[in-house]
Every structure is written in structure tokens, then in C-alpha cells.
PQR file of N, CA, C, O and H, with PARSE charges and radii, in Angstrom:
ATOM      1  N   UNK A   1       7.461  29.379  42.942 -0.4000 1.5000
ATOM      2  CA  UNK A   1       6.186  28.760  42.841 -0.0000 2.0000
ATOM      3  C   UNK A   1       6.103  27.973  41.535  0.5500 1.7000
ATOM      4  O   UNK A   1       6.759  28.152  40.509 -0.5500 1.4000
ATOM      5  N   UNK A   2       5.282  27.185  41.755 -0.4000 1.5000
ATOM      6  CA  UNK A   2       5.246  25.815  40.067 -0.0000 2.0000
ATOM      7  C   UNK A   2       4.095  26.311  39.865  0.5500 1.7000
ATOM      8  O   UNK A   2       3.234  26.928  40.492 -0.5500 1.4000
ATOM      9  H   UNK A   2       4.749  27.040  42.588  0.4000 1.0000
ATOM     10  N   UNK A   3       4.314  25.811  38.620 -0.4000 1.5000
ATOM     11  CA  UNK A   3       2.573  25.716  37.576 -0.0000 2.0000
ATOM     12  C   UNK A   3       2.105  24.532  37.878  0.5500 1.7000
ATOM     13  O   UNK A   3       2.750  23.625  38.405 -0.5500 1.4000
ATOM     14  H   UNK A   3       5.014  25.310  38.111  0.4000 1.0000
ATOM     15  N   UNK A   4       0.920  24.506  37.540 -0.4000 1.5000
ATOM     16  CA  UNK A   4      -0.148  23.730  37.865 -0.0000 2.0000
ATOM     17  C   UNK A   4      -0.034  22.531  36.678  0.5500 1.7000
ATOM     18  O   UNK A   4       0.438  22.842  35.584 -0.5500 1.4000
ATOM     19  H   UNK A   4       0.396  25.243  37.112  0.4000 1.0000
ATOM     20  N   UNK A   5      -0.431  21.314  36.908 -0.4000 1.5000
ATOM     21  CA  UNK A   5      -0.208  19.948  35.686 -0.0000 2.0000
ATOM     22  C   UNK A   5      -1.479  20.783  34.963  0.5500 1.7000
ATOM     23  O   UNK A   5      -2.380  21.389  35.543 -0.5500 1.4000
ATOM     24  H   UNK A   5      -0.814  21.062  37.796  0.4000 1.0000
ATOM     25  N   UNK A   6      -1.260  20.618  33.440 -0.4000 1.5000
ATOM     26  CA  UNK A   6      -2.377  20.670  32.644 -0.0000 2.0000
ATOM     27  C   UNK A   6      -3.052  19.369  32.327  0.5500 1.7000
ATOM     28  O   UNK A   6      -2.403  18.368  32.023 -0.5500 1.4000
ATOM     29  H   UNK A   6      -0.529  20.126  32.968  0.4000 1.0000
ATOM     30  N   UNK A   7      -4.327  19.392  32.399 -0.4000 1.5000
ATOM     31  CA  UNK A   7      -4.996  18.221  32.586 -0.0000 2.0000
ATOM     32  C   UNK A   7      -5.721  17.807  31.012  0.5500 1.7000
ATOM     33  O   UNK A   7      -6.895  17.442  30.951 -0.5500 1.4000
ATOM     34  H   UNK A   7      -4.854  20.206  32.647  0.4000 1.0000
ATOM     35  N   UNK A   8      -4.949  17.911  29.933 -0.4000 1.5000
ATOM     36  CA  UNK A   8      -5.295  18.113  28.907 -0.0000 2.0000
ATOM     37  C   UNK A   8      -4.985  16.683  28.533  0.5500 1.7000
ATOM     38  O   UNK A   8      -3.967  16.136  28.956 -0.5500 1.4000
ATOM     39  H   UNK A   8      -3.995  18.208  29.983  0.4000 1.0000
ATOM     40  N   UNK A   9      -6.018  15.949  27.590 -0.4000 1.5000
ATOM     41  CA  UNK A   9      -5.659  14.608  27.104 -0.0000 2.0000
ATOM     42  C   UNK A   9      -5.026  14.698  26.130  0.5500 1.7000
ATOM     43  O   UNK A   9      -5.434  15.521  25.310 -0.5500 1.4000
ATOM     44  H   UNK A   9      -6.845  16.393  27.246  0.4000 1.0000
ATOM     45  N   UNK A  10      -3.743  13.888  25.784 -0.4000 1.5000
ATOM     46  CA  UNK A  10      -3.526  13.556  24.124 -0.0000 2.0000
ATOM     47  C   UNK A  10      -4.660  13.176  23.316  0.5500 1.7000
ATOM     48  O   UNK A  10      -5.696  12.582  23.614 -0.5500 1.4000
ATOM     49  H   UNK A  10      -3.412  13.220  26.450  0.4000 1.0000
ATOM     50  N   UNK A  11      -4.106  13.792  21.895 -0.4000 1.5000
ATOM     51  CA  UNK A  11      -5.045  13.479  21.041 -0.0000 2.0000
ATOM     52  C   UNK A  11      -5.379  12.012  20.455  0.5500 1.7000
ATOM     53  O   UNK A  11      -4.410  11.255  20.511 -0.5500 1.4000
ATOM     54  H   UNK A  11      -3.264  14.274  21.652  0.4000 1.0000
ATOM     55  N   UNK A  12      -6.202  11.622  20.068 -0.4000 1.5000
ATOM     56  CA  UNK A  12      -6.653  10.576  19.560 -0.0000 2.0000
ATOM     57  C   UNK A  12      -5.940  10.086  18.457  0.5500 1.7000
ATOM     58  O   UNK A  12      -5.909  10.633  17.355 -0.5500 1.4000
ATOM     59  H   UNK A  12      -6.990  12.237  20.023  0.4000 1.0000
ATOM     60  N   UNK A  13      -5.210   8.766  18.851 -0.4000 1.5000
ATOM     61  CA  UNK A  13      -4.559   7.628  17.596 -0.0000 2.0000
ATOM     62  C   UNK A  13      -5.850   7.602  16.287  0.5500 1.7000
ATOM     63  O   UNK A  13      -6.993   7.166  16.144 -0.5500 1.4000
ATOM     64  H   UNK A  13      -5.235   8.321  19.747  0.4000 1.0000
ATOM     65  N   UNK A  14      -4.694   8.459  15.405 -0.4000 1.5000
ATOM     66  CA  UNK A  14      -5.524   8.262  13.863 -0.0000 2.0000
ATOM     67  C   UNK A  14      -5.504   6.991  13.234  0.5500 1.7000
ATOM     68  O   UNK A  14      -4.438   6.408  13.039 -0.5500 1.4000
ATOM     69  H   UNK A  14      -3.766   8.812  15.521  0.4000 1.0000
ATOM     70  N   UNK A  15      -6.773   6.443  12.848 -0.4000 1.5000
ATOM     71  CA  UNK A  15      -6.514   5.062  12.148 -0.0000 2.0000
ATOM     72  C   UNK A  15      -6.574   5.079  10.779  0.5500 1.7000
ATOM     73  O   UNK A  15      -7.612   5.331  10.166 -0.5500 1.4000
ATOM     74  H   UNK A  15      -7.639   6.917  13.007  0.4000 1.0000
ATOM     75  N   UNK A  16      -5.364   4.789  10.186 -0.4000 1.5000
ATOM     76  CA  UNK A  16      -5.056   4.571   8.731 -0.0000 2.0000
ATOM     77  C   UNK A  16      -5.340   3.551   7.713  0.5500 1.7000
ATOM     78  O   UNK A  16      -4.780   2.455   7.709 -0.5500 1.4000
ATOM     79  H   UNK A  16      -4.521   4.585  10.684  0.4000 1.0000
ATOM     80  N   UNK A  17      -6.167   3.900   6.898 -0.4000 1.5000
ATOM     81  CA  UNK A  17      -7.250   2.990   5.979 -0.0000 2.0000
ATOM     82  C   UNK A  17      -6.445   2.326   5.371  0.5500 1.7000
ATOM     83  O   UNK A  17      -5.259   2.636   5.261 -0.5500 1.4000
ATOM     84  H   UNK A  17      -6.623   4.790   6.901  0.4000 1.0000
ATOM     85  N   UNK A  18      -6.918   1.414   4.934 -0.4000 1.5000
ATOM     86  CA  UNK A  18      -6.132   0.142   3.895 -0.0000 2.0000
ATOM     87  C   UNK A  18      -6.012   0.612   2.649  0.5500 1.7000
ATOM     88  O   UNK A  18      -6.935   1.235   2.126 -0.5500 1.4000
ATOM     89  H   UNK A  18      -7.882   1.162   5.023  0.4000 1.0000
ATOM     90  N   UNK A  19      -4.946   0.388   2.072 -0.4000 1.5000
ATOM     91  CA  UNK A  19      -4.271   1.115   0.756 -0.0000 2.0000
ATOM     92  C   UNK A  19      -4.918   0.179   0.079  0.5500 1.7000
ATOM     93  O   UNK A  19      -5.068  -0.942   0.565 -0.5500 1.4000
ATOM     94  H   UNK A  19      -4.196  -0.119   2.497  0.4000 1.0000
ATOM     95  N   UNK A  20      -5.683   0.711  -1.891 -0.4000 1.5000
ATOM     96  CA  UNK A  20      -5.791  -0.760  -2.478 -0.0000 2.0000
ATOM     97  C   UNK A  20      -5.041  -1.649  -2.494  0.5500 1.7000
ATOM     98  O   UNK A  20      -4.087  -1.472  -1.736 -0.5500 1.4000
ATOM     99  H   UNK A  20      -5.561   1.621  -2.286  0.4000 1.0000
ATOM    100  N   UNK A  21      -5.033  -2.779  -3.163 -0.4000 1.5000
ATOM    101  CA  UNK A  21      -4.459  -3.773  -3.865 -0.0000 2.0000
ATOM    102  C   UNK A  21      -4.829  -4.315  -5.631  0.5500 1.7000
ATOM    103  O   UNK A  21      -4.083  -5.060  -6.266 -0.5500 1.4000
ATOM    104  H   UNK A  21      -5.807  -2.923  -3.779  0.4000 1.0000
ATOM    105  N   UNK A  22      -6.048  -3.770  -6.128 -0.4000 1.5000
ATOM    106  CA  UNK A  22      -6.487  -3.901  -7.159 -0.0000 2.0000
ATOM    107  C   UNK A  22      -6.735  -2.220  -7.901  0.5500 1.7000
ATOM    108  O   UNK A  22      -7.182  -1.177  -7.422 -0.5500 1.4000
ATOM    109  H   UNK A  22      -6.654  -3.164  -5.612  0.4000 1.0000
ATOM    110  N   UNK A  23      -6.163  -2.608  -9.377 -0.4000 1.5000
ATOM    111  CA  UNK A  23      -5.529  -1.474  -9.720 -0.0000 2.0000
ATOM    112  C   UNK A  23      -6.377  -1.340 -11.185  0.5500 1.7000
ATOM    113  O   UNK A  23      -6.965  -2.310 -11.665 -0.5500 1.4000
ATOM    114  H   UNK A  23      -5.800  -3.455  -9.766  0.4000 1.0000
ATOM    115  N   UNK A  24      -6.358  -0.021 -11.820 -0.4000 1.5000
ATOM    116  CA  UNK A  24      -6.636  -1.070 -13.292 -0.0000 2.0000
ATOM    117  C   UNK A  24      -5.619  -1.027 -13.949  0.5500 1.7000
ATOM    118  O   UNK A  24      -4.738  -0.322 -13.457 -0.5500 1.4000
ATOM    119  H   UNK A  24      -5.881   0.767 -11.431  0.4000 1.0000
ATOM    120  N   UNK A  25      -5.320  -1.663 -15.170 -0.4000 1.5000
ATOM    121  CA  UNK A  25      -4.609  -2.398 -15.789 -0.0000 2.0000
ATOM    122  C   UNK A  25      -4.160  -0.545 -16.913  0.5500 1.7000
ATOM    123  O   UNK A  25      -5.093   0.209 -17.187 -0.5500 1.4000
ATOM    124  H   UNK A  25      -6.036  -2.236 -15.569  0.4000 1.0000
ATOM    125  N   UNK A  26      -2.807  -0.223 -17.317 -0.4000 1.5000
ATOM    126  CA  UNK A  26      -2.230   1.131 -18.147 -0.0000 2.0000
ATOM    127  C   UNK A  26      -2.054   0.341 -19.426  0.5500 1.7000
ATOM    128  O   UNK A  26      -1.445   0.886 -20.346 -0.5500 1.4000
ATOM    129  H   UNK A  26      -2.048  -0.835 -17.094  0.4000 1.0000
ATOM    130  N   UNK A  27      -2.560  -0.986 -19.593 -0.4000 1.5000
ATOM    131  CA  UNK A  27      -2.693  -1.520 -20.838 -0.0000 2.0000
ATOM    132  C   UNK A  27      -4.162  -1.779 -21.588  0.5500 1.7000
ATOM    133  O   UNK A  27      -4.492  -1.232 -22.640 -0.5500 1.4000
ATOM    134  H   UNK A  27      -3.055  -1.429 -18.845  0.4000 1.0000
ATOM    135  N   UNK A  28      -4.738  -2.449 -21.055 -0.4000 1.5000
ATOM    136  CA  UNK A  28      -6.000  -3.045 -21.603 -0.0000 2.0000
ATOM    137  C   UNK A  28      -6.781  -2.085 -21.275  0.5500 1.7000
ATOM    138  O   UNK A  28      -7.691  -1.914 -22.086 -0.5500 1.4000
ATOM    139  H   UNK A  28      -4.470  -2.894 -20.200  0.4000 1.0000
ATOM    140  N   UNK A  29      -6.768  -0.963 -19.847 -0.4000 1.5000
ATOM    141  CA  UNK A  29      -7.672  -0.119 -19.436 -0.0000 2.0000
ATOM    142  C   UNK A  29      -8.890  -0.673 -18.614  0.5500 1.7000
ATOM    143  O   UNK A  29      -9.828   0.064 -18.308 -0.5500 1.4000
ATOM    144  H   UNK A  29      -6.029  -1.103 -19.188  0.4000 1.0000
ATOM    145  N   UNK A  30      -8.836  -2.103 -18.243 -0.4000 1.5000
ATOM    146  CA  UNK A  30     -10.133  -2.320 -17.012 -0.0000 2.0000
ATOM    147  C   UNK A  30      -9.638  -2.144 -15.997  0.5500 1.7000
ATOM    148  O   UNK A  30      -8.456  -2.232 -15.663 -0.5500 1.4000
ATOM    149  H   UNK A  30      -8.074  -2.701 -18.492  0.4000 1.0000
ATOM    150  N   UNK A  31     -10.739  -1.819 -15.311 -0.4000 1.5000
ATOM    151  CA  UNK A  31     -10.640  -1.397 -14.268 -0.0000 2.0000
ATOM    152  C   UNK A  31     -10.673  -2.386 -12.878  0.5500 1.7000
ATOM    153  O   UNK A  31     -11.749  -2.937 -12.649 -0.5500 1.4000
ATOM    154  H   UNK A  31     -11.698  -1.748 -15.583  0.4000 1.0000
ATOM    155  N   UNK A  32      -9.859  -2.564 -12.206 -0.4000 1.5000
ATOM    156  CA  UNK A  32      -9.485  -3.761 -10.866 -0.0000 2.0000
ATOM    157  C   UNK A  32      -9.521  -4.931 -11.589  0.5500 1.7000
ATOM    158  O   UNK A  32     -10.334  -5.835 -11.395 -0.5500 1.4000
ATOM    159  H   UNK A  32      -8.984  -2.117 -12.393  0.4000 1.0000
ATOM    160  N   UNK A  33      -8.351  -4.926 -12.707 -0.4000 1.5000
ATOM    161  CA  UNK A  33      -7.619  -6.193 -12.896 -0.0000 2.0000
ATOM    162  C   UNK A  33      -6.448  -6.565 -12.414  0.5500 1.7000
ATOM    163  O   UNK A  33      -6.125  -7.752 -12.473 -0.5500 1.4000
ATOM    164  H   UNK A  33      -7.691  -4.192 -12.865  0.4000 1.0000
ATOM    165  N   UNK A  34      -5.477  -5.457 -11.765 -0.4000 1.5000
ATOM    166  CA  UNK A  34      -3.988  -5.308 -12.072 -0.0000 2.0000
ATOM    167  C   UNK A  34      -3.971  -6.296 -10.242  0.5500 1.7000
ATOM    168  O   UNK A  34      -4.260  -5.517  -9.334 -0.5500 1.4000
ATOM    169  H   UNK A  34      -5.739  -4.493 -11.717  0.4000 1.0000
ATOM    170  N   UNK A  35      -3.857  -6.882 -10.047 -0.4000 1.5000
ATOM    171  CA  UNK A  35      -3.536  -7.414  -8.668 -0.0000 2.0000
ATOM    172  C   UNK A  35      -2.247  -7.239  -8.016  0.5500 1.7000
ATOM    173  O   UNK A  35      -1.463  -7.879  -8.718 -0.5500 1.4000
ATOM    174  H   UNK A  35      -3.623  -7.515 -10.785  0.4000 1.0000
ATOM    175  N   UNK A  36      -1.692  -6.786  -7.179 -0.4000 1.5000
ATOM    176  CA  UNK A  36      -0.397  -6.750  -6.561 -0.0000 2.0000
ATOM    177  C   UNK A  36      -0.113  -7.558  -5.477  0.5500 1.7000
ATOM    178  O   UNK A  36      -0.836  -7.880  -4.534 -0.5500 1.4000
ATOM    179  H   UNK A  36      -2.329  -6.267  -6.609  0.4000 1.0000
ATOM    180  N   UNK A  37       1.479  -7.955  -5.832 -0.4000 1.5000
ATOM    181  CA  UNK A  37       1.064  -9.069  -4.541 -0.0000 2.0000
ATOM    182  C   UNK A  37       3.012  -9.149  -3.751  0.5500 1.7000
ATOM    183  O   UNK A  37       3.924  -9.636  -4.419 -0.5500 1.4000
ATOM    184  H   UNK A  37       2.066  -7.694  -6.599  0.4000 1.0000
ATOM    185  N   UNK A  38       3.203  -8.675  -2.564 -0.4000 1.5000
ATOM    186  CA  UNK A  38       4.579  -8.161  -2.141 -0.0000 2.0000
ATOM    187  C   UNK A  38       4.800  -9.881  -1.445  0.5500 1.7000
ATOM    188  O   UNK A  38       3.879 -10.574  -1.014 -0.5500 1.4000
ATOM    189  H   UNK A  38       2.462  -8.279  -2.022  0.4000 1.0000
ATOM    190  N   UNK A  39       6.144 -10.241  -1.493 -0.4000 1.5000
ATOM    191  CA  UNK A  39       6.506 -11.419  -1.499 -0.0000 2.0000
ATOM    192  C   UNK A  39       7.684 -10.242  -0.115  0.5500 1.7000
ATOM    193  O   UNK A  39       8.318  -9.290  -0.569 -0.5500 1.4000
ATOM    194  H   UNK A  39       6.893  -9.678  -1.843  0.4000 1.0000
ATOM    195  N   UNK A  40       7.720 -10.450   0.853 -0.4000 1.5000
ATOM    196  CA  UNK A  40       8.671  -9.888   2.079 -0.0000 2.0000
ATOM    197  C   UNK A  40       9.879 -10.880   2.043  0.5500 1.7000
ATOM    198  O   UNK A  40      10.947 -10.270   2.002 -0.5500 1.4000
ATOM    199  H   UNK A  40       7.204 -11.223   1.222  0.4000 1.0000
ATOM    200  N   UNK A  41      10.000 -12.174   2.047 -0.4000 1.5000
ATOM    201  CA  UNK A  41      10.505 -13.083   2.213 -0.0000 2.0000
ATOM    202  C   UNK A  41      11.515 -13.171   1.187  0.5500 1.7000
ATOM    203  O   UNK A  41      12.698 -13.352   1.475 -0.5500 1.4000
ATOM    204  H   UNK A  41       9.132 -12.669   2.081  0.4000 1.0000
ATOM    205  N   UNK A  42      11.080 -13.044  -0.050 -0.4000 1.5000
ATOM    206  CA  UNK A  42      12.063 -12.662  -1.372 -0.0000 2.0000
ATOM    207  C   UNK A  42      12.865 -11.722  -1.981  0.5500 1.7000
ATOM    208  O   UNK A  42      13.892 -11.761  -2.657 -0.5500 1.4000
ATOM    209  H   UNK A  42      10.119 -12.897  -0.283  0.4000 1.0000
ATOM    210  N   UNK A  43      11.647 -10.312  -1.292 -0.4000 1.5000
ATOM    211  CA  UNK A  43      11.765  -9.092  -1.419 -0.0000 2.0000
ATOM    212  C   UNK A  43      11.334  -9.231  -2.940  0.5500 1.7000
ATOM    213  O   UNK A  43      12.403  -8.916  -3.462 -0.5500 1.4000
ATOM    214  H   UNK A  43      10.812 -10.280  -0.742  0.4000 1.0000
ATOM    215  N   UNK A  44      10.581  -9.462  -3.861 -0.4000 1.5000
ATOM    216  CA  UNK A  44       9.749  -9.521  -4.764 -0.0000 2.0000
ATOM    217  C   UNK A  44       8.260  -8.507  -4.751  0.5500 1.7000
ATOM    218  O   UNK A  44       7.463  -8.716  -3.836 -0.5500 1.4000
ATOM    219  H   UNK A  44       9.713  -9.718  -3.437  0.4000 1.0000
ATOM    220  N   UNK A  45       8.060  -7.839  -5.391 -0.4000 1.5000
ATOM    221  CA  UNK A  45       6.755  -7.436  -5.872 -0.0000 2.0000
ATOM    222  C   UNK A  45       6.237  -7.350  -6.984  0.5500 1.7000
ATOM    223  O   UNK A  45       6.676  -6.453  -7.704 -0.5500 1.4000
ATOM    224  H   UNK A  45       8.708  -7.669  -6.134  0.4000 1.0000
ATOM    225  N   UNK A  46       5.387  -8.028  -7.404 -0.4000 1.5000
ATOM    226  CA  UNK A  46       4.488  -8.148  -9.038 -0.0000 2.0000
ATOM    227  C   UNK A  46       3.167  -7.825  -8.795  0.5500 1.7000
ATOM    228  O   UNK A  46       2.397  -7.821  -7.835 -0.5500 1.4000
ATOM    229  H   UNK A  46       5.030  -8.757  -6.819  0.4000 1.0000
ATOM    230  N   UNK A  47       3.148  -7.513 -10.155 -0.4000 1.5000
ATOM    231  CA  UNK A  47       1.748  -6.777 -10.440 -0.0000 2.0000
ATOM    232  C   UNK A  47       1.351  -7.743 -11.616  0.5500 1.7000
ATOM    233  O   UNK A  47       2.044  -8.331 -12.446 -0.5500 1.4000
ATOM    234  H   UNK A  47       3.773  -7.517 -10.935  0.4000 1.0000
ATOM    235  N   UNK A  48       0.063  -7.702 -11.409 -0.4000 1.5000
ATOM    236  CA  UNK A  48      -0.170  -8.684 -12.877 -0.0000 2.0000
ATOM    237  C   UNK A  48      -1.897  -8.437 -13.177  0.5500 1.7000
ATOM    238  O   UNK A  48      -2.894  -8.658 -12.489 -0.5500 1.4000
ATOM    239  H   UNK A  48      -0.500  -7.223 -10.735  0.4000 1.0000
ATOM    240  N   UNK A  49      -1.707  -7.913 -14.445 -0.4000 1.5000
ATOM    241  CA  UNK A  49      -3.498  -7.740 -15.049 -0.0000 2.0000
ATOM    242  C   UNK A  49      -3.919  -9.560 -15.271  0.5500 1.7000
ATOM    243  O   UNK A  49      -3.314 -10.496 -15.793 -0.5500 1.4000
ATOM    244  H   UNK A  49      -0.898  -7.733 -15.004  0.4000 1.0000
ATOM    245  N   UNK A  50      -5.048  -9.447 -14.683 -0.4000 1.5000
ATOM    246  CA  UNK A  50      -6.049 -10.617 -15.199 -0.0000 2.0000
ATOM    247  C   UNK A  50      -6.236 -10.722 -16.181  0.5500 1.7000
ATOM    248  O   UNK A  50      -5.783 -11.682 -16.805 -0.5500 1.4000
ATOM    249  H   UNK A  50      -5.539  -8.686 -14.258  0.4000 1.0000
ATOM    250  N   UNK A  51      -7.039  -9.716 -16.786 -0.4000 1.5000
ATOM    251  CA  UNK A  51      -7.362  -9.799 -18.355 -0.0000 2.0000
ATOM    252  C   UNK A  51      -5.986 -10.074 -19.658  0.5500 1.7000
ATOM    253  O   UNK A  51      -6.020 -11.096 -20.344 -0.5500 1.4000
ATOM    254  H   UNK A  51      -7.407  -8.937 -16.279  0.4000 1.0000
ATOM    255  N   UNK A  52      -5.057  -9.211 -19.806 -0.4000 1.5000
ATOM    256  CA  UNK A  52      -4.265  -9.525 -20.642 -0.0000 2.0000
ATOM    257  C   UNK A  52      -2.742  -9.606 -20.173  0.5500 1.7000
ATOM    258  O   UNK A  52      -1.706  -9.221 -20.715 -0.5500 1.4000
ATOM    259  H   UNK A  52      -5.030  -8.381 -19.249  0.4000 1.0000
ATOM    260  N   UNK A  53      -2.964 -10.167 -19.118 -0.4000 1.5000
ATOM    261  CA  UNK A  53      -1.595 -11.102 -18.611 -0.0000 2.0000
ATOM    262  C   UNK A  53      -0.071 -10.514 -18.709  0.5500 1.7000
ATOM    263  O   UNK A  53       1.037 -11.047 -18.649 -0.5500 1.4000
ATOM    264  H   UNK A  53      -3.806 -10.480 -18.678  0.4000 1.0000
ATOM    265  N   UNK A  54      -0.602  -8.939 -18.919 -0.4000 1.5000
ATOM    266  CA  UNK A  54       0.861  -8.399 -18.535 -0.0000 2.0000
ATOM    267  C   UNK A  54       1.215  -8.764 -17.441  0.5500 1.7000
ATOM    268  O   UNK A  54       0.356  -9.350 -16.783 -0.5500 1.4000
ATOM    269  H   UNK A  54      -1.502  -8.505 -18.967  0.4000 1.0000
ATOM    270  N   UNK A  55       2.272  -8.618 -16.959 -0.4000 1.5000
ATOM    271  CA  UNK A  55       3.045  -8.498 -15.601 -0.0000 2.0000
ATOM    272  C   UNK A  55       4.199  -7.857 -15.047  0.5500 1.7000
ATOM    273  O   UNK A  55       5.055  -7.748 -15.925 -0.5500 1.4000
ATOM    274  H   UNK A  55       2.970  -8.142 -17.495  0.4000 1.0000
ATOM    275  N   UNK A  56       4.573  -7.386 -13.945 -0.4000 1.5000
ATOM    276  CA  UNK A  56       6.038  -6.490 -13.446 -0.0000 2.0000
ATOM    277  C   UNK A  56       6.197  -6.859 -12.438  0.5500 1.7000
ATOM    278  O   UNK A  56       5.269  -7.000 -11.642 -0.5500 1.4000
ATOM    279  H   UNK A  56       3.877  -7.474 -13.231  0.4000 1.0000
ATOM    280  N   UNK A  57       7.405  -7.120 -12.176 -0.4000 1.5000
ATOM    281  CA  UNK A  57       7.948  -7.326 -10.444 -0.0000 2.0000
ATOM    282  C   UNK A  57       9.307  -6.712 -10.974  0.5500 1.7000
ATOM    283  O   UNK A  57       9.911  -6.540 -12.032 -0.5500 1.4000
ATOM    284  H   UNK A  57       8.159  -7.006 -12.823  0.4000 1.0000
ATOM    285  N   UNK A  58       9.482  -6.386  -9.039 -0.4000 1.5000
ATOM    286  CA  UNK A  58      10.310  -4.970  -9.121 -0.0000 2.0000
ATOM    287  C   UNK A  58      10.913  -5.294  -7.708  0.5500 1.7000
ATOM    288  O   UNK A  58      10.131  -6.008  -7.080 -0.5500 1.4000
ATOM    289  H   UNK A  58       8.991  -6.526  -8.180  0.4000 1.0000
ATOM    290  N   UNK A  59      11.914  -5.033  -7.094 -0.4000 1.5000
ATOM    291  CA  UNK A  59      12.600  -5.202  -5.988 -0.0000 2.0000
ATOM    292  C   UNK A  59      11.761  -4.620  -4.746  0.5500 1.7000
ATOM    293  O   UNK A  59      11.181  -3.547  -4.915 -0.5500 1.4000
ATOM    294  H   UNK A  59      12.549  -4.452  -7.603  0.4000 1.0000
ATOM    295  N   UNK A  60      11.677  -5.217  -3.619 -0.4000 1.5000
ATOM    296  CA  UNK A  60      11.031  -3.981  -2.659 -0.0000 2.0000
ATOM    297  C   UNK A  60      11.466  -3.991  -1.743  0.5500 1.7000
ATOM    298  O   UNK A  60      12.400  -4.735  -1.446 -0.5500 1.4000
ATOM    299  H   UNK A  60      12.148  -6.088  -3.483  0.4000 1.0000
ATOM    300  N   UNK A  61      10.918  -3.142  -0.963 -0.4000 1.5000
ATOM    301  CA  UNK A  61      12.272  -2.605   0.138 -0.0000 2.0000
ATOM    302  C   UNK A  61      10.759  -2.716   1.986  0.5500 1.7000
ATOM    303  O   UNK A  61       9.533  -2.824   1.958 -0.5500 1.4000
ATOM    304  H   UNK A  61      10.159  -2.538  -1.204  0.4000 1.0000
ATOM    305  N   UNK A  62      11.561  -2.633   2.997 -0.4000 1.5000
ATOM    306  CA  UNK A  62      10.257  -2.864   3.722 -0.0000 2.0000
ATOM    307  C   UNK A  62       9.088  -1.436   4.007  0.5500 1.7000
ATOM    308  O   UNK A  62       8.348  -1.445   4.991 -0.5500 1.4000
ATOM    309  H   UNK A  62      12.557  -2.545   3.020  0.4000 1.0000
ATOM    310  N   UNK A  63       9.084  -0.647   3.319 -0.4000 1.5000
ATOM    311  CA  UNK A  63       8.623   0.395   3.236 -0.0000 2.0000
ATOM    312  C   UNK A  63       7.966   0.520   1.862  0.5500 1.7000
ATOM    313  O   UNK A  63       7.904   1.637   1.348 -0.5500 1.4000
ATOM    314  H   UNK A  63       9.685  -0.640   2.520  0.4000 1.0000
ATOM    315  N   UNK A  64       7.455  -0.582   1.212 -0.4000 1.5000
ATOM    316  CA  UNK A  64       6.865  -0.706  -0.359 -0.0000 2.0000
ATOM    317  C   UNK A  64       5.072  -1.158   0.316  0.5500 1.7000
ATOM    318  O   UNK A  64       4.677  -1.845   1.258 -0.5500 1.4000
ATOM    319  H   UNK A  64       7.505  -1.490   1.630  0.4000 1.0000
ATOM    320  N   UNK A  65       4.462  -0.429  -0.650 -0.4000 1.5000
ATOM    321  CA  UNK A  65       3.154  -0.531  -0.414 -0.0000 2.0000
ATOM    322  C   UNK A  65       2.927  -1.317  -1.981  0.5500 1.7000
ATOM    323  O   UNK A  65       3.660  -1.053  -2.935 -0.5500 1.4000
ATOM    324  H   UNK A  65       4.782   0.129  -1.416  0.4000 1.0000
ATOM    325  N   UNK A  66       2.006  -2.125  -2.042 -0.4000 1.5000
ATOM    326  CA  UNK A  66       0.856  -1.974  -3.064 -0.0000 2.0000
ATOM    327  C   UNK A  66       1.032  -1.154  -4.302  0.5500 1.7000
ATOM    328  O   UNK A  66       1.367  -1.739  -5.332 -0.5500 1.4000
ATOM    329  H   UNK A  66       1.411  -2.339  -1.267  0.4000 1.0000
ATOM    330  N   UNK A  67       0.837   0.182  -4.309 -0.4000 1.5000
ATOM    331  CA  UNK A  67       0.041   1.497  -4.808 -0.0000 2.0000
ATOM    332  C   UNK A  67       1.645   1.859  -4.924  0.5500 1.7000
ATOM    333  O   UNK A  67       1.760   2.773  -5.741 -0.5500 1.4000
ATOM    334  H   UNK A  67       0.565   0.657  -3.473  0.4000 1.0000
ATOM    335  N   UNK A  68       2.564   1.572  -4.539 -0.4000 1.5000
ATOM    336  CA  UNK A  68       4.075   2.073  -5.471 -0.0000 2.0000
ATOM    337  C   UNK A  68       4.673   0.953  -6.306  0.5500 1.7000
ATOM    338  O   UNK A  68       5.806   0.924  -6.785 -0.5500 1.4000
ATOM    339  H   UNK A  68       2.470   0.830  -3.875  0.4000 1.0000
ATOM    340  N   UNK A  69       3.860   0.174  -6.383 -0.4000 1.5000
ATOM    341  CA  UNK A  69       4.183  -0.587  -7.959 -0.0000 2.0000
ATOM    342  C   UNK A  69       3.702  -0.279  -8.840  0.5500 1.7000
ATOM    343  O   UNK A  69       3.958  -0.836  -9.908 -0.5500 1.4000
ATOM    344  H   UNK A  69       2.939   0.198  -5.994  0.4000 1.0000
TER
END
């Protein structure tokens, strides 16, 4: 004899919020100056404060967010 189908729905697709992009700045200390900006095409990522014009770019890979620069 078989079991019966369980008539149970899958659970509901979780929707995953947008990571920032504005950071504050570990130099000057304001807050949502640091802008990040991933270049895919180059494989480039920089970060750069508004206010005092530091900046970093760093290699990225296709699994680089924002928020790991």
C-alpha cells in the first residue's frame, strides 16, 4: 500500500534587502560619505569619501558586494 501525496506548500521565496552603498568615511568620521562603486567589466572596486577625498579600489571577484570594501 502507498502513502498518500502530502499536500503541503513550499515555503515562501525570502526577499533579500538591498545592501548599502553609502558608508561613513574611517577617516574624517561623516557619516554617508564613503560611496562605493563595483566596475564588473574591469573587475575594479573603489570606495571614495566625498568630504576628504580619500579613496581605495581593490580587485573584485563576482561575489563582491558594496559592504566588503
Amino acid at each position: 500500500m502507498g502513502k498518500r501525496k502530502s499536500r503541503t506548500k513550499p515555503p515562501p521565496k525570502r526577499r533579500m534587502d538591498k545592501l548599502d552603498t553609502l558608508f561613513s568615511c574611517p577617516f574624517c568620521n561623516h557619516g554617508t560619505s564613503v560611496e562605493c562603486h563595483i566596475d564588473m567589466k574591469n573587475l575594479i572596486g573603489e570606495a571614495v569619501c566625498r568630504i576628504c577625498q580619500e579613496s581605495f579600489s581593490t580587485t573584485v571577484t563576482a561575489l563582491t558586494e558594496p559592504i566588503d570594501m
